[in-house]
C-alpha positions as a LaTeX table, in Angstrom:
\begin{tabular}{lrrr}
\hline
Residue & $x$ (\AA) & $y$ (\AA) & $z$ (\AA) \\
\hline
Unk1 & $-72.76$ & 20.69 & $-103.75$ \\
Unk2 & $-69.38$ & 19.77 & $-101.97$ \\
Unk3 & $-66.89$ & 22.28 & $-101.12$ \\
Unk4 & $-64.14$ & 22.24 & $-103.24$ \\
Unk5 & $-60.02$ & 23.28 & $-101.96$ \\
Unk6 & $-57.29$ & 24.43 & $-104.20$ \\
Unk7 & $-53.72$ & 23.59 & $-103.36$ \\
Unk8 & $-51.29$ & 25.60 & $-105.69$ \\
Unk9 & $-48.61$ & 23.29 & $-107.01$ \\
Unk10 & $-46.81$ & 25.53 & $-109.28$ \\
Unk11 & $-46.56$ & 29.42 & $-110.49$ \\
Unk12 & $-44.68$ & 30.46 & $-113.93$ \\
Unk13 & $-44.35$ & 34.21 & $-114.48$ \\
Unk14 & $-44.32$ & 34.70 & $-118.60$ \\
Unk15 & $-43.31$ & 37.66 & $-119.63$ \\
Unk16 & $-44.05$ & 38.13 & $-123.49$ \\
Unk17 & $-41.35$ & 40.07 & $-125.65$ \\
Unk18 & $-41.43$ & 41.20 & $-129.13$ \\
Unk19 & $-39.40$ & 38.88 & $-131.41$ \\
Unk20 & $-39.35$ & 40.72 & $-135.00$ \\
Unk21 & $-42.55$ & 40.64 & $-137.36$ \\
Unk22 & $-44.45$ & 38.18 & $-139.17$ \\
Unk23 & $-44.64$ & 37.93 & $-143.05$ \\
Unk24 & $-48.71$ & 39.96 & $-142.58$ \\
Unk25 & $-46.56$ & 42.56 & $-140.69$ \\
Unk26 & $-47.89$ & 41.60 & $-137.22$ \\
Unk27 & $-45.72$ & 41.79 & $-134.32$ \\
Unk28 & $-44.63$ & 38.73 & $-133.00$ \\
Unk29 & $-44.02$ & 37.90 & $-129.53$ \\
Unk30 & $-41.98$ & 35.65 & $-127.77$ \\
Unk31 & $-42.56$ & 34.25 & $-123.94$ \\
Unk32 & $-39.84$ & 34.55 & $-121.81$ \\
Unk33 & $-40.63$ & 31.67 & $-118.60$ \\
Unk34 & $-39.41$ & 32.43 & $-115.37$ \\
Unk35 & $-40.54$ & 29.30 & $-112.90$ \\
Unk36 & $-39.95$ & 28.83 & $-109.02$ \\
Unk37 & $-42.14$ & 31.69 & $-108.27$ \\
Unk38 & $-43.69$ & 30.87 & $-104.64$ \\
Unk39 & $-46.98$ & 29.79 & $-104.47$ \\
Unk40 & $-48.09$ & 32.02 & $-101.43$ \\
Unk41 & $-46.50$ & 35.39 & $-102.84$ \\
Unk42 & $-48.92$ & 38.68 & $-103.13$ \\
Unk43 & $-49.70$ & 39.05 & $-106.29$ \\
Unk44 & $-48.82$ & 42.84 & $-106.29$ \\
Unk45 & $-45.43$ & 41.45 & $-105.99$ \\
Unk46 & $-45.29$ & 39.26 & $-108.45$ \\
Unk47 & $-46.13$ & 42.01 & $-111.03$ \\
Unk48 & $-43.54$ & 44.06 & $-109.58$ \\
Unk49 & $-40.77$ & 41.80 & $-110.30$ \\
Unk50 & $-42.35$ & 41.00 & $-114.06$ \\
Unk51 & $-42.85$ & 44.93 & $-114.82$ \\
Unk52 & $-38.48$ & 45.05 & $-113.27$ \\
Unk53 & $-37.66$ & 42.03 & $-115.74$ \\
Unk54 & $-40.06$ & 43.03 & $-118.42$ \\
Unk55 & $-37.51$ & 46.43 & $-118.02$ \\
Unk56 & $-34.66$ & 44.64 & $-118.33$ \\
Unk57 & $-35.31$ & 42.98 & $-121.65$ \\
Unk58 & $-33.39$ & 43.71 & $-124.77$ \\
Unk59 & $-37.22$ & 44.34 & $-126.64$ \\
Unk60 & $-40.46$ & 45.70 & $-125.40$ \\
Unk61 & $-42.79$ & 43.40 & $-123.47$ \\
Unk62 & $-46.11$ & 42.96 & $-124.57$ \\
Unk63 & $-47.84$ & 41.80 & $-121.04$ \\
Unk64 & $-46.83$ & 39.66 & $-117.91$ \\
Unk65 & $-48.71$ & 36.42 & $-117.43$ \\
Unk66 & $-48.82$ & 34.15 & $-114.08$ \\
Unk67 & $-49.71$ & 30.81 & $-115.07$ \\
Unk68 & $-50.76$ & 28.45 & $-112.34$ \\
Unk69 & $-50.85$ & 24.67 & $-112.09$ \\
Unk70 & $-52.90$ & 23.36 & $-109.00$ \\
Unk71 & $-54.84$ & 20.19 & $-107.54$ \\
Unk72 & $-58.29$ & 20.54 & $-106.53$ \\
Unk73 & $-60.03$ & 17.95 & $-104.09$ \\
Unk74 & $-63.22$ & 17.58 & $-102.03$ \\
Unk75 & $-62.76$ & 19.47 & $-98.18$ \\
\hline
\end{tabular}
């Protein structure tokens, strides 16, 4: 089987927030997109500086999501 590479192209840090309650009486949730994050930072970071924005919101956050788009080719 051929060895396969990863290049990272883009990183999104979502930070869900609550946004009111559904008609059931769920809590709803609202994603909150923060792009430009770098594609080499430690992820330890990263969750640092959702958990400080995630702070910062008007609402309680739910969870912090890093969404990744990359392009994989044959080494």
């Amino acid at each position: 089987m051929a060895e396969i590479n990863q290049e990272i192209l883009k990183r999104t840090l979502v930070i869900n927030v609550e946004d009111g309650t559904g008609a059931d009486g769920t809590t709803k949730y609202k994603a909150k997109n923060f792009n430009g994050i770098k594609t080499d930072a430690a992820l330890d970071k990263v969750y640092e500086a959702g958990t400080a924005l995630g702070g910062l919101m008007e609402k309680p956050y739910k969870d912090i999501e890093l969404t990744e788009k990359s392009e994989l080719e044959e080494a």
